[in-house]
N, CA, C and O atoms as a Maestro MAE file, in Angstrom:
{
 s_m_m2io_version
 :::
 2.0.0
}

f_m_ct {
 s_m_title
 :::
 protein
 m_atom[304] {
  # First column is atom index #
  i_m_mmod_type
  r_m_x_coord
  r_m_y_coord
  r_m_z_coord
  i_m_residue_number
  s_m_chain_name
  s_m_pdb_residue_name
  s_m_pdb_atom_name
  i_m_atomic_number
  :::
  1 25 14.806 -39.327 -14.990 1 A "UNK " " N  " 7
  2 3 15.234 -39.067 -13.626 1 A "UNK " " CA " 6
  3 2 15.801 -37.654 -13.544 1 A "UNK " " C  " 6
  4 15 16.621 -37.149 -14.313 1 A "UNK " " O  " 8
  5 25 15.202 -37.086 -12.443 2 A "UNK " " N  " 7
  6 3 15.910 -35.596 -12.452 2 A "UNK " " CA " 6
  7 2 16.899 -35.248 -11.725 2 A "UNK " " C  " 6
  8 15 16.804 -35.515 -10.527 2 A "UNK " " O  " 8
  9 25 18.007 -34.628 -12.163 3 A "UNK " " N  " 7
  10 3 19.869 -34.431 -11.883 3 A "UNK " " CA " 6
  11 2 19.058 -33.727 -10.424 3 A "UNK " " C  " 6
  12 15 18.017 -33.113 -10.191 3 A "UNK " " O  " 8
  13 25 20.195 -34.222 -9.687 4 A "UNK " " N  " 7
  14 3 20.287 -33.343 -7.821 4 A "UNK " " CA " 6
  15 2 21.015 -32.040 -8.064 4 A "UNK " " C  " 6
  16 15 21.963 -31.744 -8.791 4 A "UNK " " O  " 8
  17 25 20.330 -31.421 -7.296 5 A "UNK " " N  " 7
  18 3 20.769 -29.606 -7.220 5 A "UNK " " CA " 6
  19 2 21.902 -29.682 -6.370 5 A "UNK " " C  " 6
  20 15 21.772 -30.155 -5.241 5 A "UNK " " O  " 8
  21 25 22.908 -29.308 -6.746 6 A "UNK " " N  " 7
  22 3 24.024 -28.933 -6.241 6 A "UNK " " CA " 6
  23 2 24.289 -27.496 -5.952 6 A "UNK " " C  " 6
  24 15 24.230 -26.559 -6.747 6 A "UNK " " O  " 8
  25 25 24.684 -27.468 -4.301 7 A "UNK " " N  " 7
  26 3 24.686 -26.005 -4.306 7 A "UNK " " CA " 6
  27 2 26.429 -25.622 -3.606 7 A "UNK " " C  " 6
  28 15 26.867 -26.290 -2.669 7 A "UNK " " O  " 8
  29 25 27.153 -24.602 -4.174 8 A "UNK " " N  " 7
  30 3 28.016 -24.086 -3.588 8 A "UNK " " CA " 6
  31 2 28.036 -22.362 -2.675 8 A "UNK " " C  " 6
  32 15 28.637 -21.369 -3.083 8 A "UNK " " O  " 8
  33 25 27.502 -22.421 -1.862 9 A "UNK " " N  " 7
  34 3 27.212 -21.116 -1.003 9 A "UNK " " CA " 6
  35 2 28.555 -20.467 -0.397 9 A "UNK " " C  " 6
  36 15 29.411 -21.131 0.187 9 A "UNK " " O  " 8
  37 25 28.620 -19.114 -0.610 10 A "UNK " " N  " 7
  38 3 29.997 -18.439 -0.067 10 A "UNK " " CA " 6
  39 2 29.361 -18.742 1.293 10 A "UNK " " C  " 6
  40 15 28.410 -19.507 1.458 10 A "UNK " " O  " 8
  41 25 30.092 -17.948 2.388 11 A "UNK " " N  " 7
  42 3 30.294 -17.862 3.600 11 A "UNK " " CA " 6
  43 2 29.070 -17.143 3.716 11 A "UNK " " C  " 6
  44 15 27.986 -17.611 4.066 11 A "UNK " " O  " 8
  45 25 29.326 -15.978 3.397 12 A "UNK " " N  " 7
  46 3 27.959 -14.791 4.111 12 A "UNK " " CA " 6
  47 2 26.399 -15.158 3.880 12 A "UNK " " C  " 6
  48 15 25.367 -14.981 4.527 12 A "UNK " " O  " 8
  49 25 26.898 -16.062 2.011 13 A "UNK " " N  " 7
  50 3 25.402 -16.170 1.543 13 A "UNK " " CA " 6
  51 2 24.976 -17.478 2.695 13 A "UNK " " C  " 6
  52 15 23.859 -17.578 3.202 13 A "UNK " " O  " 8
  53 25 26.078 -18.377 2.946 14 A "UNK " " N  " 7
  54 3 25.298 -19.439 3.588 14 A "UNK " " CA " 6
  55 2 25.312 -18.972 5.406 14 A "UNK " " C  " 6
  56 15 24.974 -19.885 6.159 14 A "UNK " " O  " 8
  57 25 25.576 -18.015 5.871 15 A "UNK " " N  " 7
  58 3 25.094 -17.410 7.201 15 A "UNK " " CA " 6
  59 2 24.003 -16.637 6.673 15 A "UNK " " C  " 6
  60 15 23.428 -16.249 7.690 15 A "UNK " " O  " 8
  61 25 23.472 -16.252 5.826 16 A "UNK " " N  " 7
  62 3 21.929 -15.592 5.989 16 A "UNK " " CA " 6
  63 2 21.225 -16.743 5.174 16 A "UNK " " C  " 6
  64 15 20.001 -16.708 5.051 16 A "UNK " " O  " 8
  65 25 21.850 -17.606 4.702 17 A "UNK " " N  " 7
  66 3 20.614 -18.807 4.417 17 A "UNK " " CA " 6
  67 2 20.211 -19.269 5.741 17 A "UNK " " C  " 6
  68 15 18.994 -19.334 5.918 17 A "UNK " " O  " 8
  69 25 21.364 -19.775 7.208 18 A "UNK " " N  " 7
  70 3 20.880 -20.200 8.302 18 A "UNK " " CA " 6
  71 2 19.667 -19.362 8.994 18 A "UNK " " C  " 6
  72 15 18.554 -19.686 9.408 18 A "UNK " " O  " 8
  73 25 20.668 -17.662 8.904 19 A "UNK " " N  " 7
  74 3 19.456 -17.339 9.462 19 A "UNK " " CA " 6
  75 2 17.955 -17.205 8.963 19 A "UNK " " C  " 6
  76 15 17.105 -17.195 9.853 19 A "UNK " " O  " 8
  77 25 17.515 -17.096 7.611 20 A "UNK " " N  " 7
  78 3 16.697 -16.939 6.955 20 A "UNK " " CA " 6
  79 2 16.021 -18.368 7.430 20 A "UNK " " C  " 6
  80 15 14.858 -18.223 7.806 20 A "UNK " " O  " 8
  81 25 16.499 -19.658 7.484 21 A "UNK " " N  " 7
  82 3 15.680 -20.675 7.822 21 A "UNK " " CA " 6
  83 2 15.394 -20.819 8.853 21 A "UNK " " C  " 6
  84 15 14.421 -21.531 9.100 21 A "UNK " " O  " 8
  85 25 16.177 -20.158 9.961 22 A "UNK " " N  " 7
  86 3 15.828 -19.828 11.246 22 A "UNK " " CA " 6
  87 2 14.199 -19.348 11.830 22 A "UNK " " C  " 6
  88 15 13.302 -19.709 12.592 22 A "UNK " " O  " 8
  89 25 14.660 -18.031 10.642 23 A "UNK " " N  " 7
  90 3 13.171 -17.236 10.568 23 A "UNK " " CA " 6
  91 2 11.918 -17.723 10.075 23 A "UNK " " C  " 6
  92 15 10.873 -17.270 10.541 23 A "UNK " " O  " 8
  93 25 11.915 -18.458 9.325 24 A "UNK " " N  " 7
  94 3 11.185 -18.916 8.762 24 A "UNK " " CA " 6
  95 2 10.494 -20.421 9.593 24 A "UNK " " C  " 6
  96 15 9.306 -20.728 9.688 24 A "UNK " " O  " 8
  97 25 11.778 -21.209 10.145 25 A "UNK " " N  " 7
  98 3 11.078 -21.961 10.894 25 A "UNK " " CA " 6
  99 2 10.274 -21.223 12.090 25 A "UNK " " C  " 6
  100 15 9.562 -22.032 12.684 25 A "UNK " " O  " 8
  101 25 10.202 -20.052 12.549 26 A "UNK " " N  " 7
  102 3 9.417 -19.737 13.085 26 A "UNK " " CA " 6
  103 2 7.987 -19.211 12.802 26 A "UNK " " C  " 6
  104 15 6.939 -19.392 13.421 26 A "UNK " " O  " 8
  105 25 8.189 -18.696 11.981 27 A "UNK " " N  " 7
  106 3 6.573 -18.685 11.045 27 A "UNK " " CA " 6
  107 2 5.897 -20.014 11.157 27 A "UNK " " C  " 6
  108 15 4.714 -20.178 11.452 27 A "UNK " " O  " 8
  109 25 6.871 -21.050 10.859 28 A "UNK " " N  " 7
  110 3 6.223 -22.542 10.906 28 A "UNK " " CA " 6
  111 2 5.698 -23.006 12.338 28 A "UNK " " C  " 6
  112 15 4.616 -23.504 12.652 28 A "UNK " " O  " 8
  113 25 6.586 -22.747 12.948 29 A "UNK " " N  " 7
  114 3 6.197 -23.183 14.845 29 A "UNK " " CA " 6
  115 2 5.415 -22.298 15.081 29 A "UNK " " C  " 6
  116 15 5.052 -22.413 16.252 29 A "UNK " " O  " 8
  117 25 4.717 -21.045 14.356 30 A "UNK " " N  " 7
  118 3 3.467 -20.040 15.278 30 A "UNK " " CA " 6
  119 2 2.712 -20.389 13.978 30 A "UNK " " C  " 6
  120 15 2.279 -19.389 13.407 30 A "UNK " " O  " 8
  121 25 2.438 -21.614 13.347 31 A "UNK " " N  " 7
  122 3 1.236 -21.942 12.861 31 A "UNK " " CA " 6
  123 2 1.288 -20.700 11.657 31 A "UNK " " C  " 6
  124 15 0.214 -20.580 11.067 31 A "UNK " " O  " 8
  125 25 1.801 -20.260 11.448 32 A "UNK " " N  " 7
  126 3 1.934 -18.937 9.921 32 A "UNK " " CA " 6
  127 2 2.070 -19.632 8.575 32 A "UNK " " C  " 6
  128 15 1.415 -19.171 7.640 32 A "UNK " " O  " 8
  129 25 2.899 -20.760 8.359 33 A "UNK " " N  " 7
  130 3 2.634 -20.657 6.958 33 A "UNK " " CA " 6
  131 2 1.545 -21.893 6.540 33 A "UNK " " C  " 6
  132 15 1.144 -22.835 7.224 33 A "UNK " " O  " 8
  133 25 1.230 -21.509 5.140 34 A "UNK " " N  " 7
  134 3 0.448 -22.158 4.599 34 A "UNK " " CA " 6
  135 2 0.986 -22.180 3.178 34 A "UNK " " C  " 6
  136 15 1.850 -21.433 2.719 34 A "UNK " " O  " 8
  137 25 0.148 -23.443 2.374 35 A "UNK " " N  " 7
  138 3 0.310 -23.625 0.884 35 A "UNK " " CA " 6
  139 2 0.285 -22.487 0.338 35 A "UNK " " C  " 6
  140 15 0.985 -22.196 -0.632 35 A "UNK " " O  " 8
  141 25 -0.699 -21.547 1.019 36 A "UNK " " N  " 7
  142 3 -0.664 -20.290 0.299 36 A "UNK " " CA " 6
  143 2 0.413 -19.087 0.307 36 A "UNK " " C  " 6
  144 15 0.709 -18.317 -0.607 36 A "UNK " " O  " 8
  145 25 0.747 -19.142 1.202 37 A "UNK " " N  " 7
  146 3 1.789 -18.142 1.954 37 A "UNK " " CA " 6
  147 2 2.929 -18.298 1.628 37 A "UNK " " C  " 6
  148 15 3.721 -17.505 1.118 37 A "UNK " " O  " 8
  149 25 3.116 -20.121 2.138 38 A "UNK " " N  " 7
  150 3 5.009 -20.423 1.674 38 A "UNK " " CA " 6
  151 2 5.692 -19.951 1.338 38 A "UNK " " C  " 6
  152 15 6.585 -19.677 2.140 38 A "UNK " " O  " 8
  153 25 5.821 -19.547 0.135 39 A "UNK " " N  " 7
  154 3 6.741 -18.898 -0.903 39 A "UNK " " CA " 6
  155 2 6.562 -17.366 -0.360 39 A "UNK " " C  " 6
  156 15 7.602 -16.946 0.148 39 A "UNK " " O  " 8
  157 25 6.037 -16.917 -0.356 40 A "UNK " " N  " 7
  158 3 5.844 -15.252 0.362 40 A "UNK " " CA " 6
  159 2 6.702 -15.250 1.543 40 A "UNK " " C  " 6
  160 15 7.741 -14.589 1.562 40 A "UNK " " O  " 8
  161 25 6.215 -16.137 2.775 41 A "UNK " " N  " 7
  162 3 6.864 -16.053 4.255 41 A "UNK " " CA " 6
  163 2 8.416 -16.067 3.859 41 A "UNK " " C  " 6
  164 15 9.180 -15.174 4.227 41 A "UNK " " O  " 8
  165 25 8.948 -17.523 2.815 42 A "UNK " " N  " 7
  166 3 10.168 -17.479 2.595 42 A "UNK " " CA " 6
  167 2 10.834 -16.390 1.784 42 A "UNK " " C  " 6
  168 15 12.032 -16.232 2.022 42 A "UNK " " O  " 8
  169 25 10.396 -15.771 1.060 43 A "UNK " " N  " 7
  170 3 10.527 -14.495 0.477 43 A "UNK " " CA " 6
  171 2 11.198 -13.443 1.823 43 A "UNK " " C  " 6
  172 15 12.233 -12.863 2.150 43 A "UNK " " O  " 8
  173 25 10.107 -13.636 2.181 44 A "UNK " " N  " 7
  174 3 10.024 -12.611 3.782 44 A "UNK " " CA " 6
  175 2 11.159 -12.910 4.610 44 A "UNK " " C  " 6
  176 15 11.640 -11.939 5.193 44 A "UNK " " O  " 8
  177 25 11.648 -13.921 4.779 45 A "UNK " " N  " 7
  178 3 12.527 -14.725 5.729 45 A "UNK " " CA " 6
  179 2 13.986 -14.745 5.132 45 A "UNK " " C  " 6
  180 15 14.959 -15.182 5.746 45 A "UNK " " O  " 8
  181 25 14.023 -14.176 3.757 46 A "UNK " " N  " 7
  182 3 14.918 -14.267 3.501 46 A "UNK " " CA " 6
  183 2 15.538 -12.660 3.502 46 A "UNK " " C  " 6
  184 15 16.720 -12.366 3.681 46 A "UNK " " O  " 8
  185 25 14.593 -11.863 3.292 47 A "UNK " " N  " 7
  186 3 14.766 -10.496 3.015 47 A "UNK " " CA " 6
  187 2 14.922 -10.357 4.704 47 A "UNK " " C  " 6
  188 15 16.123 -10.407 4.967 47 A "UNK " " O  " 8
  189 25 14.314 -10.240 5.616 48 A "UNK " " N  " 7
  190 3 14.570 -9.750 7.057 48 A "UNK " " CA " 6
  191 2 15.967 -10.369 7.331 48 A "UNK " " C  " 6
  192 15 16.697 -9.541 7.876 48 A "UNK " " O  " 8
  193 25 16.518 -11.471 7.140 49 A "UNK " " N  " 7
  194 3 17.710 -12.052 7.454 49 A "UNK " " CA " 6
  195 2 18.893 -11.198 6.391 49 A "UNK " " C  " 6
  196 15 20.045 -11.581 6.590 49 A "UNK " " O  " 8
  197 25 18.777 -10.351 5.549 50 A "UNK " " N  " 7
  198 3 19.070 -9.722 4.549 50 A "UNK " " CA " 6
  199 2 19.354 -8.764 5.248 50 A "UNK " " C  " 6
  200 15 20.520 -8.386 5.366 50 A "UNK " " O  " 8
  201 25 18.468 -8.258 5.774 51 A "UNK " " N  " 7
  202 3 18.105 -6.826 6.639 51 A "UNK " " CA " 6
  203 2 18.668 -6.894 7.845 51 A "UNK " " C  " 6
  204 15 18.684 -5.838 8.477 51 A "UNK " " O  " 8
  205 25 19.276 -8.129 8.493 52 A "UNK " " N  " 7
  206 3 19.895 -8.236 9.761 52 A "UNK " " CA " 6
  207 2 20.961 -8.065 9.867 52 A "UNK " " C  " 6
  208 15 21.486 -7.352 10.722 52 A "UNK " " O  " 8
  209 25 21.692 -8.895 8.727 53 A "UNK " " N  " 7
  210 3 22.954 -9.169 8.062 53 A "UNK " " CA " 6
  211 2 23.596 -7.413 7.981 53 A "UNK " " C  " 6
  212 15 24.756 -7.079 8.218 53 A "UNK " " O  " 8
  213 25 22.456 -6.504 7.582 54 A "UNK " " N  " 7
  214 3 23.164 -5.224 6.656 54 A "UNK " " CA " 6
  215 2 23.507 -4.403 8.118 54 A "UNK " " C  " 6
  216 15 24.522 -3.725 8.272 54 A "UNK " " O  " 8
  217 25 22.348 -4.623 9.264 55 A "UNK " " N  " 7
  218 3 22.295 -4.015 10.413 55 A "UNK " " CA " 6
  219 2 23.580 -3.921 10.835 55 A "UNK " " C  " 6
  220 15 24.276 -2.919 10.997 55 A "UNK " " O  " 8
  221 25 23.940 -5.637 11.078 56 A "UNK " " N  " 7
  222 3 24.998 -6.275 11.859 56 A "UNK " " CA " 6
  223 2 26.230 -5.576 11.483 56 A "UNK " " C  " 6
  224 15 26.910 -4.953 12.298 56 A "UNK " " O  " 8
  225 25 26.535 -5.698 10.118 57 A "UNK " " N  " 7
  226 3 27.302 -5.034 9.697 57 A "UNK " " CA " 6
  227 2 28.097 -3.395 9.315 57 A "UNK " " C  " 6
  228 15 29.223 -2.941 9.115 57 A "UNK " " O  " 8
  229 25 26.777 -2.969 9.375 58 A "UNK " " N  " 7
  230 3 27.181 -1.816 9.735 58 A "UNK " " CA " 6
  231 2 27.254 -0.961 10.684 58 A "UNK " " C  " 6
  232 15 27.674 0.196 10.704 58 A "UNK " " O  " 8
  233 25 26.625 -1.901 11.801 59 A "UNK " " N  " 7
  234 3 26.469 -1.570 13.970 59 A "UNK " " CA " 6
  235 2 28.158 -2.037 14.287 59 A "UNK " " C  " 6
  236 15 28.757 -1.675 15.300 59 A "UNK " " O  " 8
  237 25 28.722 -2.848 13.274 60 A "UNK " " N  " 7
  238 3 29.721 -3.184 14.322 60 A "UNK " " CA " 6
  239 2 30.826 -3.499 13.254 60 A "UNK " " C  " 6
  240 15 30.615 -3.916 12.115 60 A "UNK " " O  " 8
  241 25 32.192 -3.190 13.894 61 A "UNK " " N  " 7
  242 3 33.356 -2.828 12.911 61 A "UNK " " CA " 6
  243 2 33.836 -4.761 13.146 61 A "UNK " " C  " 6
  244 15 33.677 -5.293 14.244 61 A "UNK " " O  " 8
  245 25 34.305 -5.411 12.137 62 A "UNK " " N  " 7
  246 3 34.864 -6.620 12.556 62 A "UNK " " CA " 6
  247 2 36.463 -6.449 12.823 62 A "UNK " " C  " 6
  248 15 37.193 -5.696 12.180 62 A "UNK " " O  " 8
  249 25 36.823 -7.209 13.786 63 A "UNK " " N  " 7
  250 3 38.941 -7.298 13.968 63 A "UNK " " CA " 6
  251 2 39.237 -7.006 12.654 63 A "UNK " " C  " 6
  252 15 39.664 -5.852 12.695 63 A "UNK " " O  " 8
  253 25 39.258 -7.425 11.397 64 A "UNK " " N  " 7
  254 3 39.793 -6.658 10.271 64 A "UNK " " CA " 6
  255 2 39.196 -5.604 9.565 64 A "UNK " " C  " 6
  256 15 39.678 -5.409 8.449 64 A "UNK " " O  " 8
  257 25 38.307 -4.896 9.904 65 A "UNK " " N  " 7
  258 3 37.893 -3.880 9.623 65 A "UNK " " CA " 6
  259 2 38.353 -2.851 9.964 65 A "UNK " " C  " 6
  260 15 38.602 -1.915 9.204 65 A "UNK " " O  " 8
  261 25 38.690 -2.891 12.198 66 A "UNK " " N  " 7
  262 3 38.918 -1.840 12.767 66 A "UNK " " CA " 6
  263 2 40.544 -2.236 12.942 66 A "UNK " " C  " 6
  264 15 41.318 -1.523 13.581 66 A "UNK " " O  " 8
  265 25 40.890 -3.320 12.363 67 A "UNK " " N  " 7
  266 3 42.639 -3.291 12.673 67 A "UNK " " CA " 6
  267 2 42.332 -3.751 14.114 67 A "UNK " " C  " 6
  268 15 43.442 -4.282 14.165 67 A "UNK " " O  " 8
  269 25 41.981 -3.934 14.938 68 A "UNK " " N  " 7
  270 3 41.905 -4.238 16.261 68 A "UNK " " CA " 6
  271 2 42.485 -5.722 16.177 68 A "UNK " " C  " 6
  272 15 42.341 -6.364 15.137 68 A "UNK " " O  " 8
  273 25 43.148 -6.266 17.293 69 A "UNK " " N  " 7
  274 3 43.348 -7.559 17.394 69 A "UNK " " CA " 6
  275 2 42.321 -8.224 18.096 69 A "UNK " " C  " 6
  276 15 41.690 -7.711 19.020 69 A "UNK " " O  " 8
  277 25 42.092 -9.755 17.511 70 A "UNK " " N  " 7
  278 3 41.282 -10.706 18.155 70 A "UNK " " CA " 6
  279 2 41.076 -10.680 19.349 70 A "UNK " " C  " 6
  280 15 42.062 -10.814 20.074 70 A "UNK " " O  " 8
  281 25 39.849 -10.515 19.923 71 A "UNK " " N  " 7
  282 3 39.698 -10.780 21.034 71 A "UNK " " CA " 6
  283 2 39.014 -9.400 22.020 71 A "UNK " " C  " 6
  284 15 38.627 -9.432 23.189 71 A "UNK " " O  " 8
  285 25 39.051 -8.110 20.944 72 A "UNK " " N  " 7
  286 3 38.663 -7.165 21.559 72 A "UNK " " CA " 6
  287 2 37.264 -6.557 21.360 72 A "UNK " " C  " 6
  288 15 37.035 -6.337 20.171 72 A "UNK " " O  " 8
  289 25 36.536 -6.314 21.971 73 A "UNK " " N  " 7
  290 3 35.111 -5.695 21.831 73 A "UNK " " CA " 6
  291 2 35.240 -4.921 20.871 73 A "UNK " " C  " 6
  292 15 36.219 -4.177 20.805 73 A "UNK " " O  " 8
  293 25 34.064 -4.939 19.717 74 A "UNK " " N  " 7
  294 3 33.658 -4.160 19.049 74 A "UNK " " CA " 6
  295 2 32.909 -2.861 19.429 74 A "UNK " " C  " 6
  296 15 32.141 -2.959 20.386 74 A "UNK " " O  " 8
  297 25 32.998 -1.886 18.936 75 A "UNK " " N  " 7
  298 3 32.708 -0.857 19.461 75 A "UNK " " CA " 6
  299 2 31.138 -0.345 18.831 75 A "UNK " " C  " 6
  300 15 31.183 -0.096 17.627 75 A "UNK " " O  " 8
  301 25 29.965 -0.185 19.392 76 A "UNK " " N  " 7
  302 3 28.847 0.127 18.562 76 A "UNK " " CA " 6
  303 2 28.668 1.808 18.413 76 A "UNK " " C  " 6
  304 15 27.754 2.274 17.732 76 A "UNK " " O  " 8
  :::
 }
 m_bond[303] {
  # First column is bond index #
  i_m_from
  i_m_to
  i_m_order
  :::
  1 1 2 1
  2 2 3 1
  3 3 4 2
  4 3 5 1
  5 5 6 1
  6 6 7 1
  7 7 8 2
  8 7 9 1
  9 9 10 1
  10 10 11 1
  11 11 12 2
  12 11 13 1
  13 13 14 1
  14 14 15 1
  15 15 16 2
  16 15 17 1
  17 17 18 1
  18 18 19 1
  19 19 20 2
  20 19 21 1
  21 21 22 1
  22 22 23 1
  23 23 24 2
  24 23 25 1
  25 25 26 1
  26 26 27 1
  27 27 28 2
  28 27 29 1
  29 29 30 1
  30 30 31 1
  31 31 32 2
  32 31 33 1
  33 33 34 1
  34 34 35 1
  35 35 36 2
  36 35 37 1
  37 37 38 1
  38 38 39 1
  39 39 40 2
  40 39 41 1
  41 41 42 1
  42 42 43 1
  43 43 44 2
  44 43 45 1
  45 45 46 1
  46 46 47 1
  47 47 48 2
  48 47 49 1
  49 49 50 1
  50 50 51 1
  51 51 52 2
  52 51 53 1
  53 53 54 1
  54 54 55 1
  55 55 56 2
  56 55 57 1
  57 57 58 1
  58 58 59 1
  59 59 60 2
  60 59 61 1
  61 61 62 1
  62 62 63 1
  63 63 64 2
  64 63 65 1
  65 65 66 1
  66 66 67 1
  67 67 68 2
  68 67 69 1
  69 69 70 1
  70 70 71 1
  71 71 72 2
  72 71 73 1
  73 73 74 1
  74 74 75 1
  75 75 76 2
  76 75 77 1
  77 77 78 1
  78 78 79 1
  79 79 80 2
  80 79 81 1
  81 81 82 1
  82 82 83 1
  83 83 84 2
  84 83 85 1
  85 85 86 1
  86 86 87 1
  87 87 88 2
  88 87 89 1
  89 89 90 1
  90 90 91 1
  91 91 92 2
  92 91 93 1
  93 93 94 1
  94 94 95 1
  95 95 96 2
  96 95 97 1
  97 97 98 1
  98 98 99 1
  99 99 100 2
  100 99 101 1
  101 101 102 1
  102 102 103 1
  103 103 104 2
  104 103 105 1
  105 105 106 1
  106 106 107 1
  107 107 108 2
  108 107 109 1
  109 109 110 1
  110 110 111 1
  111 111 112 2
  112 111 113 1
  113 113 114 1
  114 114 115 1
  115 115 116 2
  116 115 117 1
  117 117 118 1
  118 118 119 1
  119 119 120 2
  120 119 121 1
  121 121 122 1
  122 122 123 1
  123 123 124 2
  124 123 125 1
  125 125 126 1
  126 126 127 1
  127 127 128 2
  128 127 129 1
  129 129 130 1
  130 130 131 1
  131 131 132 2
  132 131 133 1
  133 133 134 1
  134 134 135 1
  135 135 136 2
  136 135 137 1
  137 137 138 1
  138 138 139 1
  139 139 140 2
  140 139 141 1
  141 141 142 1
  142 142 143 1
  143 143 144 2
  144 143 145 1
  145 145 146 1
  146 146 147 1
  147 147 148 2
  148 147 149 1
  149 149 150 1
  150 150 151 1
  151 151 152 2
  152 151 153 1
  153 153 154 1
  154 154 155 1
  155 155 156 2
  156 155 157 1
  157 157 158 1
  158 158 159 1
  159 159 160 2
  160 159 161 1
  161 161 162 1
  162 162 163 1
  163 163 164 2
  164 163 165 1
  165 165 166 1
  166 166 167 1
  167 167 168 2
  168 167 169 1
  169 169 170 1
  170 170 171 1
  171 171 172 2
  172 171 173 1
  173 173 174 1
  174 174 175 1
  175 175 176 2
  176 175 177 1
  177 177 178 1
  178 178 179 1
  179 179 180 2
  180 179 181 1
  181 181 182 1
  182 182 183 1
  183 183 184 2
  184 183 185 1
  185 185 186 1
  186 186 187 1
  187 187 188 2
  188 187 189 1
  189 189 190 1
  190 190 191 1
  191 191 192 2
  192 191 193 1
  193 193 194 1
  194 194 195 1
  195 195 196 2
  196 195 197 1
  197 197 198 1
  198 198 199 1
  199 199 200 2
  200 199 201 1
  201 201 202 1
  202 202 203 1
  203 203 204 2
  204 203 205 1
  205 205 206 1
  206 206 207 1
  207 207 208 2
  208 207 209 1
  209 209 210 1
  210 210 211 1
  211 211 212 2
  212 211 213 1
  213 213 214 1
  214 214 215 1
  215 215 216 2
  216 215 217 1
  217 217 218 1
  218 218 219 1
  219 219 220 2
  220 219 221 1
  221 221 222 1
  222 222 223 1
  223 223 224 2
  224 223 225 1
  225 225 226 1
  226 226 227 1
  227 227 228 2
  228 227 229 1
  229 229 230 1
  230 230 231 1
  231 231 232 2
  232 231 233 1
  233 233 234 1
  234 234 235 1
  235 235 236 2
  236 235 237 1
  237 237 238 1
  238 238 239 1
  239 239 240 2
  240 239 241 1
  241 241 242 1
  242 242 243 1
  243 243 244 2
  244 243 245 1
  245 245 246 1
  246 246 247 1
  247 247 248 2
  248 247 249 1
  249 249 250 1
  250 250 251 1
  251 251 252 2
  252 251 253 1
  253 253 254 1
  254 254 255 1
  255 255 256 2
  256 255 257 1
  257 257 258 1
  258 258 259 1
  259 259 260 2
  260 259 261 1
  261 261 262 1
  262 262 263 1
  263 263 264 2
  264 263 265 1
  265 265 266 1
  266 266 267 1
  267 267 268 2
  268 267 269 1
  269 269 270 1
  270 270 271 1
  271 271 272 2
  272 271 273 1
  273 273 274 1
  274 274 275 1
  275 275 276 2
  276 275 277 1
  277 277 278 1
  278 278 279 1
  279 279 280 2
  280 279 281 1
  281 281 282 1
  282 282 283 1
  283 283 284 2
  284 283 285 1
  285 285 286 1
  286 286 287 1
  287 287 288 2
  288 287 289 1
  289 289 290 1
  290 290 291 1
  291 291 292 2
  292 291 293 1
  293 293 294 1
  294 294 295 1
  295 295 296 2
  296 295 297 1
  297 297 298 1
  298 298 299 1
  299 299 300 2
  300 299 301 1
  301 301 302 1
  302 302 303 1
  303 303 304 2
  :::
 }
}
């Protein structure tokens, strides 16, 4: 019998796992992946959600970044 995968994900890694499955379920709903592809698209889905993450982060200062208190617009 084979042991269950146990996974412990930080915070950030498990917000770009959502979005990465996000992405990826969309490849699935426009008919994109295949047996063949799978592993590639998710490859893909994980790296663009990678690439969003780095955007996000560096387009926009967070309340403890800019010292700003909660509640105030980030500045782009």
């Amino acid at each position: 019998m084979r042991e269950p995968d146990y996974f412990s994900l930080q915070p950030t890694e498990a917000a770009i796992a959502h979005m990465a499955s996000r992405i990826f379920s969309s490849f699935i709903a426009a008919g994109k992946v295949t047996e063949q592809n799978e592993n590639e698209l998710m490859d893909r889905s994980i790296a663009l959600a990678m690439s969003m993450a780095r955007k996000v982060d560096n387009l926009i200062d967070s309340d403890s970044e800019s010292g700003e208190e909660k509640g105030d617009m980030a500045t782009l």
